[in-house]
VOPAGU-2260 file (C-alpha; in pm, 1 decimal, decimal comma):
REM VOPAGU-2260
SITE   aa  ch    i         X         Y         Z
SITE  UNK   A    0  -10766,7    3212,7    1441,0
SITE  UNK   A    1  -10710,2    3454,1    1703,4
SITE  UNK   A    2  -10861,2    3279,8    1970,7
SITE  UNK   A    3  -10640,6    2978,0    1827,2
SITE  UNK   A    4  -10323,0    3206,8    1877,8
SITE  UNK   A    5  -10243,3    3263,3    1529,0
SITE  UNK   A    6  -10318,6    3614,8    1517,3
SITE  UNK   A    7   -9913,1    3655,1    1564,7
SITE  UNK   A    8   -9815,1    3382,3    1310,1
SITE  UNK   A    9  -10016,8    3610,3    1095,7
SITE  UNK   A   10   -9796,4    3896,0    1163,0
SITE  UNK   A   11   -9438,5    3783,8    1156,8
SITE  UNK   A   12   -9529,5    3632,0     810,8
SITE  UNK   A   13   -9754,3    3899,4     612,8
SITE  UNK   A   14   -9651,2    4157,2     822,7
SITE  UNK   A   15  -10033,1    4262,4     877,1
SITE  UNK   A   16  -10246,2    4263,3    1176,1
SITE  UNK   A   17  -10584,7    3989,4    1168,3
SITE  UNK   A   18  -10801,1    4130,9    1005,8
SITE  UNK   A   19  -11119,8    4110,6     734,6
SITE  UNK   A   20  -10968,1    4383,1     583,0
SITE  UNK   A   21  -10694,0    4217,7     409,7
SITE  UNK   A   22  -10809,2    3956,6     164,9
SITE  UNK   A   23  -10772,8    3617,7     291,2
SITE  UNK   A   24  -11037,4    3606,0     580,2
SITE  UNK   A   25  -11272,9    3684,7     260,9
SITE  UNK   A   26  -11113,7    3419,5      57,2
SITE  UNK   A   27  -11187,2    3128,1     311,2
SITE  UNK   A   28  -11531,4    3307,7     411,6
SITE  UNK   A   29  -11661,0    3224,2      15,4
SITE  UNK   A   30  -11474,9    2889,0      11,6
SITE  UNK   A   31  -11625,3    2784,5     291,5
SITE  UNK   A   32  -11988,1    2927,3     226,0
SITE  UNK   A   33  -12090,8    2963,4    -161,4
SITE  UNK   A   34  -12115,3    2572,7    -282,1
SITE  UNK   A   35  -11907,3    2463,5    -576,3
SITE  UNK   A   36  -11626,8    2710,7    -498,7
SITE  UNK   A   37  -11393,4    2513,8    -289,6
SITE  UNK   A   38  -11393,5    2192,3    -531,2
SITE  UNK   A   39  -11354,2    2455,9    -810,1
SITE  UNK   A   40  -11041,9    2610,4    -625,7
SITE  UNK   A   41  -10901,6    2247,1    -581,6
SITE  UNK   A   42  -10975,4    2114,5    -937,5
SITE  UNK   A   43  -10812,1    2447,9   -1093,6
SITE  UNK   A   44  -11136,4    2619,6   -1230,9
SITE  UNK   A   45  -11175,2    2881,1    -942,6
SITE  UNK   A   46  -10861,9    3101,9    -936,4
SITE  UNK   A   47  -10782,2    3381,6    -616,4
SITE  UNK   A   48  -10678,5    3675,7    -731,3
SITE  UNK   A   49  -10660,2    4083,6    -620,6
SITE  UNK   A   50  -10764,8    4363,0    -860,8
SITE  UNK   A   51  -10446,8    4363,6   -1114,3
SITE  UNK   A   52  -10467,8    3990,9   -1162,6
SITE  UNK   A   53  -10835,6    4018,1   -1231,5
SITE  UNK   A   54  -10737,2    4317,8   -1512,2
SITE  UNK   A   55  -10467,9    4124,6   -1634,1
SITE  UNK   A   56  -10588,6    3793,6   -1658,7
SITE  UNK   A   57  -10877,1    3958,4   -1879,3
SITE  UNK   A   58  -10683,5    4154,9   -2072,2
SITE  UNK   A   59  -10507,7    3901,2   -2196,6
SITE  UNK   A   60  -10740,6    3713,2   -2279,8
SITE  UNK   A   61  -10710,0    3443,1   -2001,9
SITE  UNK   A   62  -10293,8    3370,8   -2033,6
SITE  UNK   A   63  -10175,5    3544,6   -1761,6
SITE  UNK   A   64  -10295,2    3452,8   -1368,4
SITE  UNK   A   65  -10000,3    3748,7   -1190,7
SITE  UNK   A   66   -9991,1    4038,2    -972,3
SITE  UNK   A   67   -9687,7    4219,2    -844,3
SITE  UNK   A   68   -9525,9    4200,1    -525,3
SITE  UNK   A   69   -9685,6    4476,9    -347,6
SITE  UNK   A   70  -10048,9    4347,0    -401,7
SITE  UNK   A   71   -9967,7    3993,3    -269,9
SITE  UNK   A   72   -9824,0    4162,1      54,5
SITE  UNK   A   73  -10208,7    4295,4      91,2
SITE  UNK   A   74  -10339,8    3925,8      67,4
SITE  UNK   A   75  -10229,7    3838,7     418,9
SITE  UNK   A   76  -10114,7    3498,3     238,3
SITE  UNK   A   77   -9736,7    3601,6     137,4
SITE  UNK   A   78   -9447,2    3600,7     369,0
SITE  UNK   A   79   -9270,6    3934,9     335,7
SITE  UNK   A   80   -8953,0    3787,4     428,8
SITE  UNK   A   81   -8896,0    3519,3     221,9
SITE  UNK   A   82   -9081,8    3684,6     -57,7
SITE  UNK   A   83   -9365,7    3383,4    -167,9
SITE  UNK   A   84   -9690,4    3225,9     -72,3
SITE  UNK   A   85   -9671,9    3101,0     272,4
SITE  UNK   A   86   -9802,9    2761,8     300,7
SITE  UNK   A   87   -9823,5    2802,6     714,3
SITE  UNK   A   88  -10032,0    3095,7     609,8
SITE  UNK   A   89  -10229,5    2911,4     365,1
SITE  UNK   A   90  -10300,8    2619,3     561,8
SITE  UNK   A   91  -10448,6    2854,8     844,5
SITE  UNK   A   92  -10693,4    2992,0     633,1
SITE  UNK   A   93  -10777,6    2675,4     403,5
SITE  UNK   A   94  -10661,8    2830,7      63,9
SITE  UNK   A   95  -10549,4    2577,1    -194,3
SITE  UNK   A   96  -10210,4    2728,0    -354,6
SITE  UNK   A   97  -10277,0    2645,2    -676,2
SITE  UNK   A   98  -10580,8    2914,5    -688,8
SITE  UNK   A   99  -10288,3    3203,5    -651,0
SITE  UNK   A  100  -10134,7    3421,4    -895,4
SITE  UNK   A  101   -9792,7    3390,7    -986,1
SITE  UNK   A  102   -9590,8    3681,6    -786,7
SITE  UNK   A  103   -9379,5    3903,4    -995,3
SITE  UNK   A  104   -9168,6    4221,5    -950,6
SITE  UNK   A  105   -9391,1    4546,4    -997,7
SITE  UNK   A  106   -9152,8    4670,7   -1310,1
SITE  UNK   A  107   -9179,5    4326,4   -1524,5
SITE  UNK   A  108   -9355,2    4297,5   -1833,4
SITE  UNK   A  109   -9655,0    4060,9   -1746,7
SITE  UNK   A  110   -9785,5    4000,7   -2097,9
SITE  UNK   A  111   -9936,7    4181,3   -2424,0
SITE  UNK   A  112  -10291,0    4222,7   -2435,9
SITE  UNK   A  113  -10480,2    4017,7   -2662,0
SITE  UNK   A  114  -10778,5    4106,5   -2938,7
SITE  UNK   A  115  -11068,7    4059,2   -2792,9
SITE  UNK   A  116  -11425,5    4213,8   -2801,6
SITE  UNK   A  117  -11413,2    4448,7   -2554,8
SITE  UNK   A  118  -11322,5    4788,3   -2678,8
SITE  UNK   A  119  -11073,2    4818,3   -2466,7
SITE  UNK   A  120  -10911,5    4514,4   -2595,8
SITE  UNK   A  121  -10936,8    4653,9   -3002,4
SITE  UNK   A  122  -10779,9    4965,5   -2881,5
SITE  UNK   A  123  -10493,6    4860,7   -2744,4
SITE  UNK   A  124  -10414,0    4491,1   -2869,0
SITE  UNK   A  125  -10092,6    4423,8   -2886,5
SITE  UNK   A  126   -9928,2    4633,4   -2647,1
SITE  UNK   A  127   -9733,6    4538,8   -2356,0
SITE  UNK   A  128   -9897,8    4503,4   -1963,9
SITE  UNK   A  129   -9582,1    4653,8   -1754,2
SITE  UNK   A  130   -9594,5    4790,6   -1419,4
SITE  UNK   A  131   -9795,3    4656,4   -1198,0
SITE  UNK   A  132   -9865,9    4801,4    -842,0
SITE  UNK   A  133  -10095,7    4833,8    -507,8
SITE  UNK   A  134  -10321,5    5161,0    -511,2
SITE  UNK   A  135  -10152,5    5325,1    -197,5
SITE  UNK   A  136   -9807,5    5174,6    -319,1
SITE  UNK   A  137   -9832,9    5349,0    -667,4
SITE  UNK   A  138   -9951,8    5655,2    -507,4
SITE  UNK   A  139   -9614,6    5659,3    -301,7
SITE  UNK   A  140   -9411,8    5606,3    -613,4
SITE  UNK   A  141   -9620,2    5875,7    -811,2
SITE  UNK   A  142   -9491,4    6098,3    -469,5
SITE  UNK   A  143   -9128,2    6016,5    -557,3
SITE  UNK   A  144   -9111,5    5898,1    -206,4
SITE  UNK   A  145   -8804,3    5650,9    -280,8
SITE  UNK   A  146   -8596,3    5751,7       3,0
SITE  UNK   A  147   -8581,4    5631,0     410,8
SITE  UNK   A  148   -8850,6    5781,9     566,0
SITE  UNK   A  149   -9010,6    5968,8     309,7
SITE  UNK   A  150   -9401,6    5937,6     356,1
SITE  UNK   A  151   -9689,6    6020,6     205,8
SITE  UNK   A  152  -10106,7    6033,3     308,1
SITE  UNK   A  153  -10372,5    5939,8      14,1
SITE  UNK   A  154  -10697,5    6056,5     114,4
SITE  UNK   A  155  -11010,6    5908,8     -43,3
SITE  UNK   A  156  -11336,1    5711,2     123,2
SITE  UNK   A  157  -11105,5    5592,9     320,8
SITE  UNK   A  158  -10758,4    5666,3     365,2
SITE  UNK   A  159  -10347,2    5536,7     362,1
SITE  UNK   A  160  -10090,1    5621,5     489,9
SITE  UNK   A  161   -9727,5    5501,9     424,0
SITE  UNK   A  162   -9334,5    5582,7     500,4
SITE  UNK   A  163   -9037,6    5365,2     309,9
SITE  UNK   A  164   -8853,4    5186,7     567,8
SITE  UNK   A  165   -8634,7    5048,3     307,0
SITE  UNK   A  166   -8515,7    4686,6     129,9
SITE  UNK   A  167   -8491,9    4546,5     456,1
SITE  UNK   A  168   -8847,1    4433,0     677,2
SITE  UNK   A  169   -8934,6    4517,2    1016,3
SITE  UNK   A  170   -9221,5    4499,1    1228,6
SITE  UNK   A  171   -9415,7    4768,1    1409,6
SITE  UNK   A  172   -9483,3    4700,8    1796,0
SITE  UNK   A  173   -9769,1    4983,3    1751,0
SITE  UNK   A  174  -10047,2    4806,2    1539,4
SITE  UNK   A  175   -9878,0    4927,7    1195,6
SITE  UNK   A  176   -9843,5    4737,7     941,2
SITE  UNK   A  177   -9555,2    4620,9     690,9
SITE  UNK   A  178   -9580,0    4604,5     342,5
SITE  UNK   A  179   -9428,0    4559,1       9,8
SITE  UNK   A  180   -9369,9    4908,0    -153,9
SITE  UNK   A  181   -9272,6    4772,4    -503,7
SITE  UNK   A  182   -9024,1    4540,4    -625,4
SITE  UNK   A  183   -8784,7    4698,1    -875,0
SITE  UNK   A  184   -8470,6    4614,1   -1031,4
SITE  UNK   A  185   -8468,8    4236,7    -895,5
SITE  UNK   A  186   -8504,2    4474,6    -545,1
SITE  UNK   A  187   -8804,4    4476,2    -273,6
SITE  UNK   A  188   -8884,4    4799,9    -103,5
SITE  UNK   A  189   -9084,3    4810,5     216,3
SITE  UNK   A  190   -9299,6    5043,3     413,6
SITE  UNK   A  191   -9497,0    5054,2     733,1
SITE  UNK   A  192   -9899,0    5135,5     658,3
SITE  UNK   A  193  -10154,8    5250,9     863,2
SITE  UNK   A  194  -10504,1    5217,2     721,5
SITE  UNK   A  195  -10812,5    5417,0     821,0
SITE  UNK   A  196  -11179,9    5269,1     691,0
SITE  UNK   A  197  -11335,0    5597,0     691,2
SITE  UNK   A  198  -11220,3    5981,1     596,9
SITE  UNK   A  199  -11415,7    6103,8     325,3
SITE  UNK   A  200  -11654,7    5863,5     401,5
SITE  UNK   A  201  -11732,1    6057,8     690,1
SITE  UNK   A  202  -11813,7    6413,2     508,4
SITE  UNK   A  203  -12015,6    6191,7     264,6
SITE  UNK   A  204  -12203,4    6060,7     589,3
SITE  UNK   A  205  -12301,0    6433,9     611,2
SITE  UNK   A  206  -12414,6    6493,2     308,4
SITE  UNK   A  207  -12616,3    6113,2     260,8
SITE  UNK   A  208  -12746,1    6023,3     589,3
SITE  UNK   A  209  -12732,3    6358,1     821,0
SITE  UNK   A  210  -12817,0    6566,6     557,9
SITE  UNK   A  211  -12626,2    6856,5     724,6
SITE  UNK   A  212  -12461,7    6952,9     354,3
SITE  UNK   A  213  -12578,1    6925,3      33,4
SITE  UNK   A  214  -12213,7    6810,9    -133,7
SITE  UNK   A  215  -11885,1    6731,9      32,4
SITE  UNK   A  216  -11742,9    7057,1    -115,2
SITE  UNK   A  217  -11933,7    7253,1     145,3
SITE  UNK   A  218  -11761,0    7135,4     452,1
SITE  UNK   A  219  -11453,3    7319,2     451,1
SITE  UNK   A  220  -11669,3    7651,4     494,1
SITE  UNK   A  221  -11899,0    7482,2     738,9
SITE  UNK   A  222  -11566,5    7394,5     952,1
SITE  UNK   A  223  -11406,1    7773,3     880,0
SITE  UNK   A  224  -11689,0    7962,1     989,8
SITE  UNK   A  225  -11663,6    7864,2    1365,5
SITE  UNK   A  226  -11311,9    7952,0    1543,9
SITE  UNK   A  227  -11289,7    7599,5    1721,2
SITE  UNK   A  228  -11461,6    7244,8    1721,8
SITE  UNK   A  229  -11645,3    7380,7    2069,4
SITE  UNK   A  230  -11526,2    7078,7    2246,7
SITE  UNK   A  231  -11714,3    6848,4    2011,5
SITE  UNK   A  232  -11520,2    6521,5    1840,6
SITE  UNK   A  233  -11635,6    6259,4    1603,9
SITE  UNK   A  234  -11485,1    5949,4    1588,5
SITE  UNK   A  235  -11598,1    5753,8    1281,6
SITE  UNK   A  236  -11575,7    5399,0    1369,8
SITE  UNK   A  237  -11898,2    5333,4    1148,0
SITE  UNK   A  238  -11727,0    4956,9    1062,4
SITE  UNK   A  239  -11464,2    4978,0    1327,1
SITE  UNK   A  240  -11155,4    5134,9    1349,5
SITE  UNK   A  241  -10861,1    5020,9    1183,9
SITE  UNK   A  242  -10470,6    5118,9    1198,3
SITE  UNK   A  243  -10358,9    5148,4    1499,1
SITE  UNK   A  244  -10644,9    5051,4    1721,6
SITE  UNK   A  245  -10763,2    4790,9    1475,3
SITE  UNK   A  246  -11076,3    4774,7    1647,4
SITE  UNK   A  247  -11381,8    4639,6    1433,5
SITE  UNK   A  248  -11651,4    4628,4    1750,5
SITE  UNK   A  249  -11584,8    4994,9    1749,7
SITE  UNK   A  250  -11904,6    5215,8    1738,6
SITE  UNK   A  251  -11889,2    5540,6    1648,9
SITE  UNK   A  252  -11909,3    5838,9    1866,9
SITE  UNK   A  253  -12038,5    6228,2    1863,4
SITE  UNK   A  254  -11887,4    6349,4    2199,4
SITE  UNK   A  255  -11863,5    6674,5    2364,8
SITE  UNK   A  256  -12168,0    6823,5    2268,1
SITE  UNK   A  257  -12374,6    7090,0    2494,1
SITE  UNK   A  258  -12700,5    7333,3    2421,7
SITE  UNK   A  259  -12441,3    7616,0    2231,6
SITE  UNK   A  260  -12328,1    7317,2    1995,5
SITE  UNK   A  261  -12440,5    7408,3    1589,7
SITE  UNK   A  262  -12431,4    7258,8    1297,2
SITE  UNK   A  263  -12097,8    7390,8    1173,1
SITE  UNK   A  264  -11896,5    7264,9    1502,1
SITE  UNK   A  265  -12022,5    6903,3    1389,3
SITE  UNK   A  266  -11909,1    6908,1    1078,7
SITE  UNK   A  267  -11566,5    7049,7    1173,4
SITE  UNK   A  268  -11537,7    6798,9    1429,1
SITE  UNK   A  269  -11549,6    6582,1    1092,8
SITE  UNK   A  270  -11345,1    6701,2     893,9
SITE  UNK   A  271  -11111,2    6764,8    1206,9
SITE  UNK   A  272  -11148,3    6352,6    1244,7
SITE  UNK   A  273  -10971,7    6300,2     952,7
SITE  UNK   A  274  -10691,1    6459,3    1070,7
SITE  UNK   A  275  -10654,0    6332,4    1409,3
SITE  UNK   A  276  -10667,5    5969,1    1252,4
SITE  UNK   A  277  -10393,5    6058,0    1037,1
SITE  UNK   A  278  -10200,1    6210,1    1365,2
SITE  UNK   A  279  -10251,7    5859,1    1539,2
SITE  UNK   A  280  -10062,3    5687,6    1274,3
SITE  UNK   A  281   -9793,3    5958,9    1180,6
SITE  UNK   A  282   -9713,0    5963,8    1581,1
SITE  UNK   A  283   -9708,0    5599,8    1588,1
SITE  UNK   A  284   -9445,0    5590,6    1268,4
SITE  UNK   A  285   -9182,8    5789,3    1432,4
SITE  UNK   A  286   -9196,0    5586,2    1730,9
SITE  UNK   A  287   -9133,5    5254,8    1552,9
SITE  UNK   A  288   -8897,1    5363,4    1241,3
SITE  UNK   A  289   -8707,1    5629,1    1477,1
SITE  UNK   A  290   -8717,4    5833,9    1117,4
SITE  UNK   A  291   -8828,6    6158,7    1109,1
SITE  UNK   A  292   -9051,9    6307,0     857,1
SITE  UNK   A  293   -8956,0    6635,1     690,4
SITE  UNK   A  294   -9273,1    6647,6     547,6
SITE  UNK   A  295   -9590,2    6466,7     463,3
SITE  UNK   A  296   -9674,0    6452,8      79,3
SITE  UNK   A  297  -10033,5    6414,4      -7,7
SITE  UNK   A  298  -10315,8    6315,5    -255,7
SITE  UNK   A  299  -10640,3    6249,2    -314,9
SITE  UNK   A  300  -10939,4    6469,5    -382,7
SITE  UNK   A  301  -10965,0    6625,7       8,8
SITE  UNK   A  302  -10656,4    6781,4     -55,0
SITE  UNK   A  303  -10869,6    7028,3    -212,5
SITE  UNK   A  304  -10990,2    7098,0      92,4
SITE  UNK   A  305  -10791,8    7429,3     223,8
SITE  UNK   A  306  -10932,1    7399,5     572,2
SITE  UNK   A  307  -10838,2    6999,7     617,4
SITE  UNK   A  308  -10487,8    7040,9     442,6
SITE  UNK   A  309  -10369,7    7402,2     689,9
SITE  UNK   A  310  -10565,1    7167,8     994,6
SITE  UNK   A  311  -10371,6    6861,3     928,8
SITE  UNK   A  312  -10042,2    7048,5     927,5
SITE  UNK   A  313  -10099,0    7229,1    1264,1
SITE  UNK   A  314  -10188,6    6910,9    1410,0
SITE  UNK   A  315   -9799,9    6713,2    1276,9
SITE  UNK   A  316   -9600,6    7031,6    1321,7
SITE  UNK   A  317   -9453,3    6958,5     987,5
SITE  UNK   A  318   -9542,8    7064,1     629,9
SITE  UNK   A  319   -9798,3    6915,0     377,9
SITE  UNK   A  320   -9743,9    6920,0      13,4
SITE  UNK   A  321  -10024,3    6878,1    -181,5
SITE  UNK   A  322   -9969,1    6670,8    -521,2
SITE  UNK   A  323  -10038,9    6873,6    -831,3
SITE  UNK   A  324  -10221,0    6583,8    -974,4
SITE  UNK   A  325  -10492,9    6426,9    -777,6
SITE  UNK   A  326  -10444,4    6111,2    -929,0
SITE  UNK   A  327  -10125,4    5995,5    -802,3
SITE  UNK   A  328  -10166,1    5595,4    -803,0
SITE  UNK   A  329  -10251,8    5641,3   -1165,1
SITE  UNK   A  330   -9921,0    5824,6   -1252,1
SITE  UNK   A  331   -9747,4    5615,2   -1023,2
SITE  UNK   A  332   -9826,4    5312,4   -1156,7
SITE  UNK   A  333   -9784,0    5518,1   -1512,1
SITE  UNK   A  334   -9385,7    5571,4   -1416,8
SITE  UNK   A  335   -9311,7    5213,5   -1327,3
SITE  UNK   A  336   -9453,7    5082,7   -1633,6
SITE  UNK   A  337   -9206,4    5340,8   -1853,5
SITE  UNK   A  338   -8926,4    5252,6   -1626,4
SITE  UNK   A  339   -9027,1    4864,0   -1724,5
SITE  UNK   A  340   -9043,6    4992,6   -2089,5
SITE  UNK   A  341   -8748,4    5172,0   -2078,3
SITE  UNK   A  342   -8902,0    5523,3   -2132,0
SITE  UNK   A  343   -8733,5    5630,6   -1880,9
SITE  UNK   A  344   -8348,7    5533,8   -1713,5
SITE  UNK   A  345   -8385,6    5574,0   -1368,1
SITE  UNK   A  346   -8554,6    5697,4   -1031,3
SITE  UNK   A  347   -8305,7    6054,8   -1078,4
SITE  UNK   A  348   -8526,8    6124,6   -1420,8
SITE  UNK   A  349   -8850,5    6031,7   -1294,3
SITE  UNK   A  350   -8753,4    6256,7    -967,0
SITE  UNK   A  351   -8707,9    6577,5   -1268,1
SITE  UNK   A  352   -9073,8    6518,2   -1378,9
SITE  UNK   A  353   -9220,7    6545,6   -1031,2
SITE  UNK   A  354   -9436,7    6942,3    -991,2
SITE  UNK   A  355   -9613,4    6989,6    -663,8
SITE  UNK   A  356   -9897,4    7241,5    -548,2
SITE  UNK   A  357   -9973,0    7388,6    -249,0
SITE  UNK   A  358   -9763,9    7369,2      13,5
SITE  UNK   A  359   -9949,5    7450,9     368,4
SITE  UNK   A  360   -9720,6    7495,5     687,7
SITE  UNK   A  361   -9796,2    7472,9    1092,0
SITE  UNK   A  362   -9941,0    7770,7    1240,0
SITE  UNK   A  363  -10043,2    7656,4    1537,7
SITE  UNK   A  364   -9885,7    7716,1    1881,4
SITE  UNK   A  365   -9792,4    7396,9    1982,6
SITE  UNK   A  366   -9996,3    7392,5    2330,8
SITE  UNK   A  367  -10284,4    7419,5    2149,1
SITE  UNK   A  368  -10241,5    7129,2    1923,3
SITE  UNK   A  369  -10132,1    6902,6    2236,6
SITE  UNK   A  370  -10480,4    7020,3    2440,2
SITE  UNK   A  371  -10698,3    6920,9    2112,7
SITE  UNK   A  372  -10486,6    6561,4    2034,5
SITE  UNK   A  373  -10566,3    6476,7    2459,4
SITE  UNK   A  374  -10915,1    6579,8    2371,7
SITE  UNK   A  375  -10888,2    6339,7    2082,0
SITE  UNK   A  376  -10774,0    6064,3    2257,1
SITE  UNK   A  377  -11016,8    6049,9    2512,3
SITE  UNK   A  378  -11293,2    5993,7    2300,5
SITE  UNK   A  379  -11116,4    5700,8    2088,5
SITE  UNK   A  380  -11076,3    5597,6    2430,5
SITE  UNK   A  381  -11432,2    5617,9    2511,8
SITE  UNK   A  382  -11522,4    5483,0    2183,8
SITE  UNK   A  383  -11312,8    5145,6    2171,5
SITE  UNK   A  384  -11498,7    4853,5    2274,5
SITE  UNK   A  385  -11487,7    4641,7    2627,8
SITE  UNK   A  386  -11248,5    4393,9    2502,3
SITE  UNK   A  387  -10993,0    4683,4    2292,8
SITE  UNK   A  388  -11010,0    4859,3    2650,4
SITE  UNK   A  389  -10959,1    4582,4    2866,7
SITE  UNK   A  390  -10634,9    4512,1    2639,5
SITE  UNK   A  391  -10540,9    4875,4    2677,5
């Protein structure tokens, strides 16, 4: 499609980037490859689907083929602007419309789930299925980031990172993307997203493959117990790299190494990588929403992490606020479904509920942070491939 010149009718519709990341390059790849599936698709037996239709469809008991607003947005198959499947879109990748799932608002009721054998069925037949969201999307309602520019970072194997831009769409010219936050009240939010493929991946590369630490909870001592990264960065591109370079013949890179280099300066140039990828796209935010971010809220289990969370603050210049709740796409996804329920009035009541934890802020001189981000920089640099530099 790219080398068709779609890869921009792509864009101004779903408001993502090509890529096999979002779902419907996989789509066409298993219409077009496992037998049976395409007549399936065409005849009505094979339905498309994301994660919450799957759940849904299941739980009640095969009635209900829905998902919310802000998962279709991930499909690279809806148009964010006029708020449906796009047939241009669909015809592009060869996905018959009738395999989709009906699009809904994220606070609707999408059904009751029936009895069935599964045990989760028994326990809870009967009740209703109401709010439905994205994972990164939830965790930014969960954050109580409903305002302009309000953002928040979810760190996992990979991670997210999203600001609301508000009910009305834009593009990014800086390889974000737009997205649907949730849709609300008859009301579509939207948000620019920048995804990264690996973060805690990369301390779990450590531990698996380079054997340097025997769990991921040892790294933030590892990183501590040298004063700097001794010139050393890793950039993680172990499947590519994704927001903003969106790079997937992107190798991976250990650079900066010499004779004095130990153990602990590689792992903090992990841990450190995580940061810097998070920079990239937080740098990259304020240029396109000309918003500025008071502070970065964040989740996930690295925001254990004390070294990573004070690091990642010296690098923005702006304070991190850890959730009190790891969890966040669970509870966020908890509060839309009791706003659909009515268990709770508005976004002012959830907003009482919200309790934070720690709250790290910049120490560093800001010289320093701009000589480590140029050191940064040059070894993405040195890390994209021929064709992402050529385009550079």
């Amino acid at each position: 499609l790219e080398a068709q010149g779609e890869a921009e009718t792509g864009r101004t519709r779903s408001g993502l980037v090509l890529s096999p990341y979002f779902s419907a390059a996989k789509a066409a790849w298993i219409l077009n490859e496992v037998p049976g599936v395409r007549a399936g698709a065409e005849s009505g037996r094979v339905l498309l689907g994301t994660m919450d239709s799957w759940l849904t469809w299941n739980l009640t008991g095969g009635q209900v083929h829905a998902t919310d607003c802000s998962n279709a947005s991930r499909t690279q198959l809806f148009n964010i602007f006029e708020k449906r499947w796009d047939d241009r879109l669909l015809g592009l990748f060869a996905i018959p419309k009738v395999m989709l799932p009906q699009v809904r608002f994220s606070d609707e009721r999408f059904g009751t789930v029936a009895p069935g054998a599964h045990p989760v069925q028994q326990a809870l037949a009967g009740l209703p299925i109401a709010g439905v969201m994205g994972d990164s999307h939830a965790a930014l309602f969960g954050q109580n980031c409903f305002g302009l520019g309000m953002a928040k970072a979810t760190y996992g194997t990979g991670s997210s990172i999203m600001m609301n831009i508000g009910a009305t769409p834009r593009l990014s010219g800086s390889g974000l993307v737009t997205s649907v936050a949730w849709g609300r009240g008859g009301t579509i939010e939207y948000v620019f997203e920048g995804n990264i493929n690996c973060t805690g991946a990369t301390i779990q590369w450590l531990v698996d493959d380079l054997q340097l630490l025997a769990s991921p909870k040892e790294s933030s001592a590892w990183a501590e117990s040298v004063p700097d990264n001794g010139g050393v960065y890793l950039v993680p591109a172990f499947v590519g790299l994704g927001a903003p370079y969106w790079d997937s013949a992107a190798k991976a890179s250990l650079t900066g190494m010499t004779r004095a280099t130990r153990k602990a300066h590689v792992v903090r140039a992990a841990e450190e990588s995580i940061v810097y990828q998070i920079k990239d796209i937080v740098e990259l935010r304020l240029r396109d929403s000309k918003l500025q971010i008071p502070e970065l809220s964040v989740d996930g289990g690295p925001t254990r992490d004390a070294f990573l969370m004070q690091f990642q603050s010296d690098m923005l210049g702006i304070p991190v606020a850890c959730a009190r709740i790891e969890e966040l796409s669970a509870l966020g996804v908890c509060l839309m479904g009791g706003l659909a329920t009515g268990l709770w009035p508005d976004l002012d009541a959830i907003g009482k509920l919200r309790e934070t934890g720690k709250r790290y802020e910049p120490q560093m001189p800001e010289n320093n942070r701009n000589l480590l981000y140029l050191g940064w920089q040059a070894a993405v640099k040195r890390t994209l491939s021929r064709q992402q530099q050529n385009q550079e």
